[in-house]
C-alpha positions in Angstrom: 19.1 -2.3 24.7 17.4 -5.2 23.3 14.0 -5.4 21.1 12.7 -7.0 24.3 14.2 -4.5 26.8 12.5 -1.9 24.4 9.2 -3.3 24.7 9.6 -4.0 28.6 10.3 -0.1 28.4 7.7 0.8 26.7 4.8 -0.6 29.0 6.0 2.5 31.0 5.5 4.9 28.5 2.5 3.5 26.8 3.1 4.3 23.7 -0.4 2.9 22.4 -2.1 4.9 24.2 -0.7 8.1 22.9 -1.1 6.9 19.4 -4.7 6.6 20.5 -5.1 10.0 21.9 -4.0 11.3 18.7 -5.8 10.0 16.6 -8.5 10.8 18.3 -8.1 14.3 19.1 -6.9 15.2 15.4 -9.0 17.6 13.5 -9.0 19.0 10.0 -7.6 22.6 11.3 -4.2 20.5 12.9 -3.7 19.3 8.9 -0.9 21.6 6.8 -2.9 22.3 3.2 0.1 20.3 1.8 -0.8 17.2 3.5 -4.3 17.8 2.9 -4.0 18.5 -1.1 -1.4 15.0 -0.9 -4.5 12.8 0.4 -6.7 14.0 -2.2 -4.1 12.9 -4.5 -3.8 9.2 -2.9 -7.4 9.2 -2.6 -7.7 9.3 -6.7 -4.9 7.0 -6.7 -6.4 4.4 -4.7 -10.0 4.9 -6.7 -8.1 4.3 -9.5 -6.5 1.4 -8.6 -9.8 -0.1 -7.5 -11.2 0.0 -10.7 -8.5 -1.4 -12.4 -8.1 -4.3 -10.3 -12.1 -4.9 -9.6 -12.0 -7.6 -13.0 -9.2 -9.8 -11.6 -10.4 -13.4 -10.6 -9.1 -13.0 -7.3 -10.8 -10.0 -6.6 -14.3 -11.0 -8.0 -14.0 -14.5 -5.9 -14.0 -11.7 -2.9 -16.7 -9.9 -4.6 -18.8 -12.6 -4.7 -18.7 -13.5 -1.1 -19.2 -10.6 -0.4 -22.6 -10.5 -2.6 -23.4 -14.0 -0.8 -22.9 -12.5 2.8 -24.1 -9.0 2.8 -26.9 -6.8 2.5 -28.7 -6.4 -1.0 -28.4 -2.2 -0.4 -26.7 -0.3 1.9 -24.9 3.2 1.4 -21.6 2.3 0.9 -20.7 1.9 -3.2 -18.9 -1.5 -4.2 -16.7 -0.9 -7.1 -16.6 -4.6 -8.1 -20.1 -5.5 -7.9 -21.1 -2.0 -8.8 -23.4 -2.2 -5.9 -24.8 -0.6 -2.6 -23.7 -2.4 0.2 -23.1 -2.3 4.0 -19.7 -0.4 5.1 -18.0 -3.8 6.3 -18.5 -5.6 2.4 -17.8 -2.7 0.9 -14.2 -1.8 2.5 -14.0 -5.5 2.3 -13.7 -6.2 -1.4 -12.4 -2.5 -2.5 -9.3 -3.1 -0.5 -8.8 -6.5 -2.2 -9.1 -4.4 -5.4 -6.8 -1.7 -4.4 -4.2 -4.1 -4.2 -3.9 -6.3 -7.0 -2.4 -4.5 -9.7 0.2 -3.2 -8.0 -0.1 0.5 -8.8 -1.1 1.6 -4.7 1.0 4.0 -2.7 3.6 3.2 -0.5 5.6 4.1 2.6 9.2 3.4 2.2 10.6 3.5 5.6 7.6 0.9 6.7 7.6 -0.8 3.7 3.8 -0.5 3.7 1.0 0.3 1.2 -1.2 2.4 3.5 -3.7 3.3 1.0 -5.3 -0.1 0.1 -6.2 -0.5 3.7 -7.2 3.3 4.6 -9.2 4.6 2.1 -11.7 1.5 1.4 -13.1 1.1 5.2 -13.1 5.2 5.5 -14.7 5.7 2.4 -17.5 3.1 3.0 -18.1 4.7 6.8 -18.7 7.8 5.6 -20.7 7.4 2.9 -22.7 4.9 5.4 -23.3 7.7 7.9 -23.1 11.1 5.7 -19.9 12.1 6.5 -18.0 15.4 5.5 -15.3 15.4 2.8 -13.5 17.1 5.3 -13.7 14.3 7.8 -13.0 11.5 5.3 -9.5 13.3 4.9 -8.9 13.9 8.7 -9.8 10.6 9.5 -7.3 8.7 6.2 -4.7 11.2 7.9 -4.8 9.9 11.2 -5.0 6.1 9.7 -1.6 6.8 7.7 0.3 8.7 10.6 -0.7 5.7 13.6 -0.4 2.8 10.7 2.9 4.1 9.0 4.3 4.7 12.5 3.1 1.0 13.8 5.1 -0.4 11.1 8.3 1.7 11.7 8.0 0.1 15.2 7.7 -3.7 13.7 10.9 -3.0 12.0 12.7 -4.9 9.1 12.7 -8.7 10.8 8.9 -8.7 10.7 8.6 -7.6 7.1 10.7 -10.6 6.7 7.6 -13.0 7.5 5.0 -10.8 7.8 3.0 -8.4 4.9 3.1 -5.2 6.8 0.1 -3.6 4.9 -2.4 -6.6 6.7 -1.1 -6.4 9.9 -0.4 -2.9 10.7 -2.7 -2.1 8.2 -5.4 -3.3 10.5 -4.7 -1.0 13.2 -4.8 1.8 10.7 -8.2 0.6 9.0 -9.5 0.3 12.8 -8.0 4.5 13.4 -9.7 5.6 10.6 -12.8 4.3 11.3 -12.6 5.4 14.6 -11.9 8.7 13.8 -14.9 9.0 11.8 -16.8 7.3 14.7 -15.6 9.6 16.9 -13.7 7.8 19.3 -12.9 9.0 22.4 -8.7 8.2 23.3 -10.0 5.4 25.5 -12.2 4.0 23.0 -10.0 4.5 20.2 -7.3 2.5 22.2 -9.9 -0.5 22.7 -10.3 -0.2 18.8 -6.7 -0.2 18.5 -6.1 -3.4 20.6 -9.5 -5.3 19.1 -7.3 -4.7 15.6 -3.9 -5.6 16.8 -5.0 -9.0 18.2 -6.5 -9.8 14.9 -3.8 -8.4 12.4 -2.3 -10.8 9.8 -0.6 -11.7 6.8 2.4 -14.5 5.9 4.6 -13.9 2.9 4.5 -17.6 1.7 2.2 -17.0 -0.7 4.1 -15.5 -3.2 6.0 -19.1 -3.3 2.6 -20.6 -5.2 1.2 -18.0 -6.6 -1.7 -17.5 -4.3 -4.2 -15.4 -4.1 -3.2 -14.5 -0.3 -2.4 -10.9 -0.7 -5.7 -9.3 -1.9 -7.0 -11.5 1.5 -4.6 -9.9 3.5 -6.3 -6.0 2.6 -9.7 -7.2 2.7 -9.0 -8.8 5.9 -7.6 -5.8 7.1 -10.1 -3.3 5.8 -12.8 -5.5 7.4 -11.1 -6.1 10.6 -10.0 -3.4 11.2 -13.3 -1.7 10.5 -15.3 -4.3 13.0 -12.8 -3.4 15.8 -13.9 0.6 15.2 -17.6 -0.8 15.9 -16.8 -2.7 18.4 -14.9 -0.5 20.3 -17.6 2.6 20.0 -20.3 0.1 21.8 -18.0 -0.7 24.6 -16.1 -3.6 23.2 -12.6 -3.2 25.3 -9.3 -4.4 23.7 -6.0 -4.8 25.5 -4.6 -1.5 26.4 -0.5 -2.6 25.0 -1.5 -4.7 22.3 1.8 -2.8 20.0 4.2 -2.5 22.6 3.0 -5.2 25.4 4.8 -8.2 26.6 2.5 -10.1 25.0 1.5 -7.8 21.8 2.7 -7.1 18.6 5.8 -6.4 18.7 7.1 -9.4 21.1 5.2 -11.9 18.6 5.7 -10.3 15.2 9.5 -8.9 15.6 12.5 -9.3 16.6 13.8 -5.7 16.3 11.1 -3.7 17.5 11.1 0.2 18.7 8.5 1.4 20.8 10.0 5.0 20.3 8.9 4.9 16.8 5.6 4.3 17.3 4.9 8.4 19.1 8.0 9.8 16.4 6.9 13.2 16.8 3.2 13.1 16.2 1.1 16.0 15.0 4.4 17.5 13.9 5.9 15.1 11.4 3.4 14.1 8.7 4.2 10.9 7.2 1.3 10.7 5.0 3.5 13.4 2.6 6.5 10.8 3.0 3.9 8.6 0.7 5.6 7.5 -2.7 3.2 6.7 -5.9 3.9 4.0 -7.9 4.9 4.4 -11.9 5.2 1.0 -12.5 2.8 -1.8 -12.6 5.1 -4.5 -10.0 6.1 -4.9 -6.4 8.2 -1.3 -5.1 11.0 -3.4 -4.5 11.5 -3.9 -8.3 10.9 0.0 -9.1 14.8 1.1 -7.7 16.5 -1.5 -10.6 13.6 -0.6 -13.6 14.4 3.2 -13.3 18.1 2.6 -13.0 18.1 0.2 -16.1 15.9 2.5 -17.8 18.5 5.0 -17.2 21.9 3.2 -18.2 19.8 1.9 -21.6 18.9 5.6 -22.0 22.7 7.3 -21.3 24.2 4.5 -23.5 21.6 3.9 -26.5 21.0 0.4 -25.4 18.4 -1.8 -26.7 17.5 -5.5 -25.4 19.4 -7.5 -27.8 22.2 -5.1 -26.6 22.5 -6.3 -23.4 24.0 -9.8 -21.7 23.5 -10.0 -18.6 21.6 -7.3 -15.4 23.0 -7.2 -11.9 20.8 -5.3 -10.0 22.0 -4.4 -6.7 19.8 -4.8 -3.9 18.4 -4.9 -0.3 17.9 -7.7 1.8 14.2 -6.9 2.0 14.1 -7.6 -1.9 16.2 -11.0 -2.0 13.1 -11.9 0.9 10.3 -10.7 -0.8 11.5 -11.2 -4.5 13.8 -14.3 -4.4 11.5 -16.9 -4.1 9.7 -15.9 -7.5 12.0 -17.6 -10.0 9.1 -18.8 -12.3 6.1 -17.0 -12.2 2.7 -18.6 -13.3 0.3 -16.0 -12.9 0.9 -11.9 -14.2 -0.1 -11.0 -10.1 3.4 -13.5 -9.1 5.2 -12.2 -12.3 5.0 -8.6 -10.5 7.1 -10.0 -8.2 10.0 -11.5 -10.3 12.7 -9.0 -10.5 13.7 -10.4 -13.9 10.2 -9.7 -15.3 9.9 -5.9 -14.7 13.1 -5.8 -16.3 12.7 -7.5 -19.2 9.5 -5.1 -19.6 11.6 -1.9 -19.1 14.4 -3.4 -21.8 11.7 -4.5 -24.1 9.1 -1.9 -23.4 10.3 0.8 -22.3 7.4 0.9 -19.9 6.4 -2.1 -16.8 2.7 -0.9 -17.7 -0.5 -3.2 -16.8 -0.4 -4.4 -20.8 2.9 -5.5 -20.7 2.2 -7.6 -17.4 -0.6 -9.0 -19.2 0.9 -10.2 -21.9 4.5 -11.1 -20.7 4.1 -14.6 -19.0 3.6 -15.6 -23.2 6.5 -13.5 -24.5 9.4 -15.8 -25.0 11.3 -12.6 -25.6 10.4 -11.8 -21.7 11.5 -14.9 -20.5 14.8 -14.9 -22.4 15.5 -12.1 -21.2 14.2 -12.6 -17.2 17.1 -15.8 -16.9 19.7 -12.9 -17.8 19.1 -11.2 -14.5 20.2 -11.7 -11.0 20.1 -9.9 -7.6 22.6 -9.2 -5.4 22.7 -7.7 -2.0 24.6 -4.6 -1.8 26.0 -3.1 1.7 25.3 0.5 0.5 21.4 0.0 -1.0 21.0 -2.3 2.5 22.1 0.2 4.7 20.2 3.0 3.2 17.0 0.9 3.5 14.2 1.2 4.4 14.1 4.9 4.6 15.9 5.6 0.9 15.2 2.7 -1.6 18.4 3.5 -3.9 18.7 1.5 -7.3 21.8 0.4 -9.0 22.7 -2.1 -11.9 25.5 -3.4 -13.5 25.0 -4.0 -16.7 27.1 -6.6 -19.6 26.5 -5.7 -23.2 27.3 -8.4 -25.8 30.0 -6.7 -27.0 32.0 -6.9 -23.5 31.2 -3.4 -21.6 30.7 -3.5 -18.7 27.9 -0.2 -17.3 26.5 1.3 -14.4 23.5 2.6 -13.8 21.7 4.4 -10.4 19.2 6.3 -9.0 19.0 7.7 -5.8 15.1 8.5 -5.7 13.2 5.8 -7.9 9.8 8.0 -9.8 7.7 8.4 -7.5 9.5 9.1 -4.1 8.3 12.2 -2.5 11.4 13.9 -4.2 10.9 12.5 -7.6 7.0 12.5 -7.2 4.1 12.6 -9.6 2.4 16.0 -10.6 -1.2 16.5 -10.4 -1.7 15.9 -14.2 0.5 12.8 -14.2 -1.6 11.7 -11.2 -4.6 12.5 -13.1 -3.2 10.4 -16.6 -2.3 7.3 -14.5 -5.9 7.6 -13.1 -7.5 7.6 -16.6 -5.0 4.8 -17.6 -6.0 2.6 -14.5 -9.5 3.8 -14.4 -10.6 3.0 -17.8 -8.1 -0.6 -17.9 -10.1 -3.5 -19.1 -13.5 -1.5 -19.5 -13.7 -0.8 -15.7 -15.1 2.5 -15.8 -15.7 5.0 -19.3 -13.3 8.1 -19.6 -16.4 10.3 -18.9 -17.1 8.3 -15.9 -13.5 9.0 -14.6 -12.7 12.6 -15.6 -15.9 12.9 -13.4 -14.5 10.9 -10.8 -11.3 13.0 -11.1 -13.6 16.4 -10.3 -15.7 14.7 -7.6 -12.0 14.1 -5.3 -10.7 17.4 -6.0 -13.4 18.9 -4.7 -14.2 16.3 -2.2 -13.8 19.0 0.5 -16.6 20.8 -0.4 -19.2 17.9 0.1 -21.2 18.1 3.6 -22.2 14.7 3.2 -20.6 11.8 0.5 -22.9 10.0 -1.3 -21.8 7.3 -4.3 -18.4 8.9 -5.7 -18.3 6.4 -9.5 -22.3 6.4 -9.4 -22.7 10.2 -9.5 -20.5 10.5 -12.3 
């Protein structure tokens, strides 16, 4: 059957519409503790991350529109500005934040970052109307399982063109809202189609460097939010806008699957199916770092050691990497495959510091013109649902090594403790003076015991 059979299928079915229903009718009791305890730990993730990023000029230019456009006070807290806003600015420039240093969850089997565009518009809800920890955590829930699921269903050929985190990132900014709303399933399915029509996000920016991507999760955020609003005062969206003839999936991809969109809701939880990131770069560089961190490790290997890397890739990582061959800012040098690497040979470590200061290391870029992707049938195959890593690697004295790893740090099988989750927060928390260590160990506290709060308040204030 044909992407376009599929969809013609689908209109049947109406997939949308279930997706809509259950995000609607999900409730805190319907949650296994597991999946629960993992959103907490994405939640300090993502707080993290916010801080850390809220200094770069990217970010602040948001930040500053934001002051420019919206209310002097509000409920909802502005990490950037440090400021009381409305929910809409807020969720606005905290999802630009969440995303620029590269340290925010991902999904691997929708190559999406569902946290940057989740947490900031649900966070800045229900502070702005007194919401329950408990319903902040239902409601990111139902945003990751409807946004992970609507970029399963998008497939591989729109992650080609499209950044999957700002346009099926909208629909799940849009979810969460309107769970915490309170939707009804026909009203949720408006919000749905007000967020679908306005989803967006073009890969070419990573050709010059632009500052595109933190766009793309503030327009999300923001969007997704307004079509939440909309939709609770009666604003109607259309009723197919994943799976219609018309929708999403017709104009964004070329190998879309309705059935993916309804894969066993309520049942499979693919919020635990989350990865963190340990290093500071794009996840499709993550599967080569740990694999060259092991060979160098196994064989004793420092930089100077070492002639040449093959790393041995996906398709999806030739797309998204490829066209970074000289980066000109540390955000683009994330990107460059030869970068991260020459950080883990160097470093040991592809930390925020080293990203800093590696566009002026000549030692980096020696390094960097050493290494070169190629696409592998096995690592292609596998993706997107396992992200394996292997290199080949030529030492100057003629060997010739392998290295590979089946589950990069990270993956929910190789994933990060609660302390290591709580010592990346302090180390992103605190980066470039963003917050005090007092002001984050309080933060840590305030999210572990975020289900105990009848109403949030200011989470980085109170601290």
């Amino acid at each position: 059957m044909t992407a376009l059979h599929s969809i013609q299928a689908a209109t049947v079915l109406h997939p949308s519409a279930d997706l809509a229903r259950f995000a609607s009718q999900l409730k805190y009791s319907d949650i296994p503790e597991s999946v629960l305890s993992r959103c907490e730990d994405l939640l300090l993730d993502t707080l993290a991350s916010i801080l850390a990023g809220s200094s770069a000029r990217a970010v602040k230019s948001v930040a500053k529109y934001a002051e420019r456009m919206g209310p002097a006070s509000g409920l909802s807290e502005d990490y950037v500005n440090r400021r009381l806003t409305s929910p809409l600015f807020a969720a606005m420039v905290n999802a630009a934040s969440a995303h620029v240093v590269e340290q925010d969850d991902v999904h691997n089997g929708s190559v999406f970052h569902p946290a940057a565009v989740v947490f900031p518009p649900a966070l800045a809800v229900a502070q702005s109307i007194g919401a329950s920890g408990q319903a902040l955590l239902t409601a990111c829930v139902a945003g990751y399982e409807v946004g992970i699921r609507v970029g399963e269903f998008l497939g591989r050929s729109h992650y080609k063109i499209f950044h999957t985190t700002g346009t099926a990132g909208t629909v799940a900014a849009a979810v969460a809202v309107g769970h915490l709303l309170k939707l009804d399933p026909d009203k949720m399915l408006h919000a749905i189609g007000s967020a679908g029509t306005q989803a967006a996000g073009l890969w070419e920016f990573l050709r010059d460097a632009a500052d595109s991507k933190q766009l793309h999760t503030a327009h999300a955020a923001a969007s997704g939010l307004t079509a939440a609003y909309l939709a609770e005062d009666g604003f109607t969206g259309a009723r197919r806008i994943l799976e219609g003839l018309q929708g999403m999936g017709a104009g964004m991809s070329t190998d879309a699957d309705p059935a993916k969109l309804v894969d066993r809701l309520g049942s499979r939880w693919a919020l635990a199916e989350t990865s963190f990131k340990f290093h500071a770069s794009c996840r499709h560089t993550h599967p080569a770092a740990d694999a060259l961190q092991h060979v160098m490790r196994e064989h004793g290997l420092k930089a100077s050691d070492i002639l040449s890397v093959v790393t041995h890739v996906h398709q999806g990582a030739i797309d998204v990497l490829g066209p970074v061959v000289d980066p000109q800012t540390v955000h683009q040098s994330k990107f460059s495959m030869g970068t991260v690497l020459a950080l883990i040979a160097l470093r040991n470590s592809a930390d925020l510091a080293g990203f800093d200061a590696a566009l002026q290391n000549s030692d980096v870029t020696a390094f960097r013109d050493r290494v070169t992707m190629a696409l592998d049938e096995e690592v292609d195959t596998a993706y997107p649902q396992r992200w394996i890593g292997k290199v080949t690697v030529t030492t100057k004295d003629g060997r010739t090594l392998s290295g590979r790893v089946d589950e990069p740090k990270g993956d929910p099988g190789n994933t990060l403790s609660r302390p290591e989750i709580e010592t990346k927060a302090r180390l992103l928390g605190t980066y470039l003076g963003a917050a005090t260590d007092a002001q984050v160990n309080a933060l840590i506290q305030t999210v572990w015991a975020i289900r105990q709060q009848s109403a949030l308040g200011p989470l980085l204030r109170a601290a």
